[in-house]
matplotlib code that plots the C-alpha trace (Angstrom):
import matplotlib.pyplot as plt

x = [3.8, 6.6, 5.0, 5.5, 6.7, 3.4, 2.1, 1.2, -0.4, -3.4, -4.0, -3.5, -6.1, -8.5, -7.5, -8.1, -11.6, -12.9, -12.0, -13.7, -17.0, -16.7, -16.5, -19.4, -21.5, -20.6, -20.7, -24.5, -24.9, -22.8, -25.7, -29.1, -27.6, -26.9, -30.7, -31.9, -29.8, -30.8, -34.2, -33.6, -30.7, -30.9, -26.5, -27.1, -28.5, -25.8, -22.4, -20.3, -22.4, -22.2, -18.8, -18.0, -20.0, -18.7, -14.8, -15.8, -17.3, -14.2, -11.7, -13.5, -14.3, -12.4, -8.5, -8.3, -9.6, -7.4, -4.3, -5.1, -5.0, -1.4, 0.2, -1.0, -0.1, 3.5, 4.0, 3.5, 1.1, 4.1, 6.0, 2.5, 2.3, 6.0, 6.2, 10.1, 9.8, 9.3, 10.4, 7.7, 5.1, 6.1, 6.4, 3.7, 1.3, 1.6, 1.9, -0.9, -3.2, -2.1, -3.5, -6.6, -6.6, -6.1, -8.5, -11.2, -10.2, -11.1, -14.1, -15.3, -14.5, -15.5, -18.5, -18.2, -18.2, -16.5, -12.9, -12.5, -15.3, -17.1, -17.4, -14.7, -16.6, -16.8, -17.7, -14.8, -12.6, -13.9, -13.9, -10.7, -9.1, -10.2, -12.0, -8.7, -6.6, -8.8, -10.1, -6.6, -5.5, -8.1, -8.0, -4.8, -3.0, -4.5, -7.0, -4.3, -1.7, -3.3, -4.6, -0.8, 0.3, -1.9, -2.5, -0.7, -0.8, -3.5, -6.2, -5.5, -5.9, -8.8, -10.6, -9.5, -11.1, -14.3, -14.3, -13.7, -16.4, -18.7, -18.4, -19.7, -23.3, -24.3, -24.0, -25.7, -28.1, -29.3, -29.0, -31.9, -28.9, -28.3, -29.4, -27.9, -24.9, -25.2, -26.1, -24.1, -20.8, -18.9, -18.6, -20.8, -19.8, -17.8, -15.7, -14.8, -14.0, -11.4, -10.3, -9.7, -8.0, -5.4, -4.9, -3.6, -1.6, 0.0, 0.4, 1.8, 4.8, 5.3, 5.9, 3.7, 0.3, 1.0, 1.7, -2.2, -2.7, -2.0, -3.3, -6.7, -6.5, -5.7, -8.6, -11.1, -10.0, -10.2, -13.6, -14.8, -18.1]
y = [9.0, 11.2, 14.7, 16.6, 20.4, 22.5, 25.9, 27.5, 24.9, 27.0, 27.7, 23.9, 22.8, 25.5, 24.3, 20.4, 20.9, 23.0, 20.0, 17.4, 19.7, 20.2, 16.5, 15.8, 18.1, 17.1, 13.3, 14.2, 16.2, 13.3, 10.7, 12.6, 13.3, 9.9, 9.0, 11.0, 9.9, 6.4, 7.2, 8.8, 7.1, 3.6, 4.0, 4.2, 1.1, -0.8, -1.9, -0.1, 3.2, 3.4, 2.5, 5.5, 8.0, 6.9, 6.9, 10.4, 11.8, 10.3, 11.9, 15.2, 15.3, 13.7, 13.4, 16.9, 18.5, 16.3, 17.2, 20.6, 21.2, 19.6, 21.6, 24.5, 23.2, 22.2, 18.5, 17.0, 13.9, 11.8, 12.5, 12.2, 8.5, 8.0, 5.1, 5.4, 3.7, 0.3, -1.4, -0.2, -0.8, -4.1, -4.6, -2.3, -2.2, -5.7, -7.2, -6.2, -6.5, -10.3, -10.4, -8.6, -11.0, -14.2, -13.0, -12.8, -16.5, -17.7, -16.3, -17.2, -20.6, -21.1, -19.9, -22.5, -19.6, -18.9, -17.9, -15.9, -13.2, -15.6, -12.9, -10.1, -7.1, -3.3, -3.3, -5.1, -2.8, -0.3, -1.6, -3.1, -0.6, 2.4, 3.1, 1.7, 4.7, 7.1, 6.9, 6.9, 9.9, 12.0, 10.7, 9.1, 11.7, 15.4, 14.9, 12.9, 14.8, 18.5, 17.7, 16.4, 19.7, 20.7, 17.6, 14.3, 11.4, 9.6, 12.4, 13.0, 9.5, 8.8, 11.9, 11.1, 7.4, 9.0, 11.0, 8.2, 6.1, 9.2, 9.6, 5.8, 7.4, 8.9, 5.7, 3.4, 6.3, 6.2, 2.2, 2.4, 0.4, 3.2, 1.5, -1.9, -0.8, 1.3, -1.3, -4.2, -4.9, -7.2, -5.2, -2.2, 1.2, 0.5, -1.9, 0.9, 3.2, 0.4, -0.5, 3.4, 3.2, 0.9, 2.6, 5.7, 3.7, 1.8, 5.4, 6.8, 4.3, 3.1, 6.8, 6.2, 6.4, 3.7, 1.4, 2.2, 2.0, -2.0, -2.5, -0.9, -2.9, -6.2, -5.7, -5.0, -8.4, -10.8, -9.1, -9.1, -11.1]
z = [-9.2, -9.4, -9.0, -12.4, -12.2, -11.9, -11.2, -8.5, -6.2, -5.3, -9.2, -10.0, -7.5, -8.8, -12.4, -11.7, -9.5, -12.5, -15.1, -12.6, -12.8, -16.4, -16.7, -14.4, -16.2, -20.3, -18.8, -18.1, -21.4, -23.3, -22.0, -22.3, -25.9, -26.5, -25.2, -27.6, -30.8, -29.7, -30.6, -33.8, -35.5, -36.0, -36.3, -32.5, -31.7, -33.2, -31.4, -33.7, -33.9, -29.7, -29.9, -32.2, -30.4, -26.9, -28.1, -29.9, -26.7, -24.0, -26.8, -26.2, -23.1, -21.0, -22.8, -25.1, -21.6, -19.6, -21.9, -21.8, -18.0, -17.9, -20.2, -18.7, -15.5, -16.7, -17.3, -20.6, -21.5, -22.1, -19.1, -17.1, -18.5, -17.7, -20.6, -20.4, -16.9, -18.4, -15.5, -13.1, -16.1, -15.8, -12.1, -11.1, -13.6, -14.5, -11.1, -9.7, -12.8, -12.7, -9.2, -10.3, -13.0, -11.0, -8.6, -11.6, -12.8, -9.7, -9.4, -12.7, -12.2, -8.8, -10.0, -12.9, -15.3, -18.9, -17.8, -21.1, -22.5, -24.9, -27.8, -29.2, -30.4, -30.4, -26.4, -25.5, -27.3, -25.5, -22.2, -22.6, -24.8, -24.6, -21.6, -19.6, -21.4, -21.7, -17.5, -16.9, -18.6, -17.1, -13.5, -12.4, -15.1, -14.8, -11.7, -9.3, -10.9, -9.8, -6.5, -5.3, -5.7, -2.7, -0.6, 0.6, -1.7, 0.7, 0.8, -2.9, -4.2, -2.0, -3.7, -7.2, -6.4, -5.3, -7.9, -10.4, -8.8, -9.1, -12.8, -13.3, -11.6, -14.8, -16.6, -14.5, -14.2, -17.9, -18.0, -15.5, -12.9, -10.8, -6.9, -8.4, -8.6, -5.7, -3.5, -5.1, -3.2, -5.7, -9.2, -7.7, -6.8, -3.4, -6.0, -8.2, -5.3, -4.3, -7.2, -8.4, -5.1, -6.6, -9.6, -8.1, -5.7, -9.0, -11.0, -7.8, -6.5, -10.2, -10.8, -14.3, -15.5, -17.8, -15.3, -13.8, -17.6, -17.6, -14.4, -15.6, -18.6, -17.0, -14.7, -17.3, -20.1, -17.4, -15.8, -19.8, -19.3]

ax = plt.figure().add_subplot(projection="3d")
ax.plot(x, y, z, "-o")
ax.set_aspect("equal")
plt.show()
């Protein structure tokens, strides 16, 4: 990623570590509310109801904040995302989400599996969709983005992965998956952590978080179950 102008390193990491806390901590309050809605709205238990109150809650919480901390750090949204750069969209972003994708088909049929996700529906919008743009804004965009200004890109994408695999907790958490996840080390947490990995490396030397964008997106259709 080409580094955006920003502010004052010291007050950009400052700025970024108190949006990964804030995130943390409404990711928590954005579950436990969505426990309790569950049990009181039947809206809730359908696919579109959670799809609505999920996209609602990543909009607020994760991109407005997100947005927010890179304009006050310097760089807009659309020069973050770097969409001009189409050539390393393609190249980056779409060259290693085909290898992410391959890998996935072979899998799946090795494992004489459906290749393709069997059924179209709100949650694979928002796994496909949504979650892709949304993770990406707020991680490979305003969290990668802000700790660059203070560290090398290794240290900082290594954190930002962590980080990204850490926000999955609460999740698995409430889904009552938490030491599955954990402990699983195809699709579990040390997946994620690797694969967030990549999506930094993809933002960072295609100089676009678009081109993670893709790669996040590609990953996600052709791991669809």
């Amino acid at each position: 990623m080409e580094l955006v102008h920003a502010s004052e390193p010291r007050h950009a990491l400052r700025g970024t570590l108190c949006f990964a806390l804030l995130l943390y901590v409404s990711w928590v309050g954005a579950w436990v509310l969505e426990q309790e809605l569950e049990h009181r709205s039947v809206w809730m238990t359908t696919s579109g109801g959670r799809f609505a109150y999920w996209t609602a809650m990543k909009l607020l919480l994760w991109v407005l904040p997100a947005v927010i901390l890179l304009r006050r750090a310097g760089p807009r949204l659309c020069e973050v995302m770097g969409l001009r750069r189409v050539r390393s969209i393609v190249l980056w972003g779409g060259g290693i989400g085909l290898v992410f994708a391959a890998s996935a088909l072979i899998t799946r049929a090795i494992g004489h599996r459906p290749l393709f996700a069997s059924r179209v529906g709100w949650p694979f919008v928002g796994g496909v969709i949504v979650a892709p743009i949304v993770e990406e804004i707020a991680f490979r965009g305003a969290i990668l983005q802000g700790l660059l200004t203070r560290y090398r890109f290794m240290a900082a994408n290594t954190l930002t992965a962590i980080l990204f695999m850490g926000i999955h907790l609460p999740g698995w958490h409430f889904q009552g998956r938490l030491w599955d996840m954990l402990a699983d080390p195809v699709g579990g947490a040390l997946s994620i952590l690797i694969i967030g990995w990549i999506f930094g490396l993809v933002a960072y030397r295609g100089r676009s978080v678009a081109a993670s964008t893709l790669t996040h997106v590609l990953n996600n259709l052709f791991s669809a179950s």
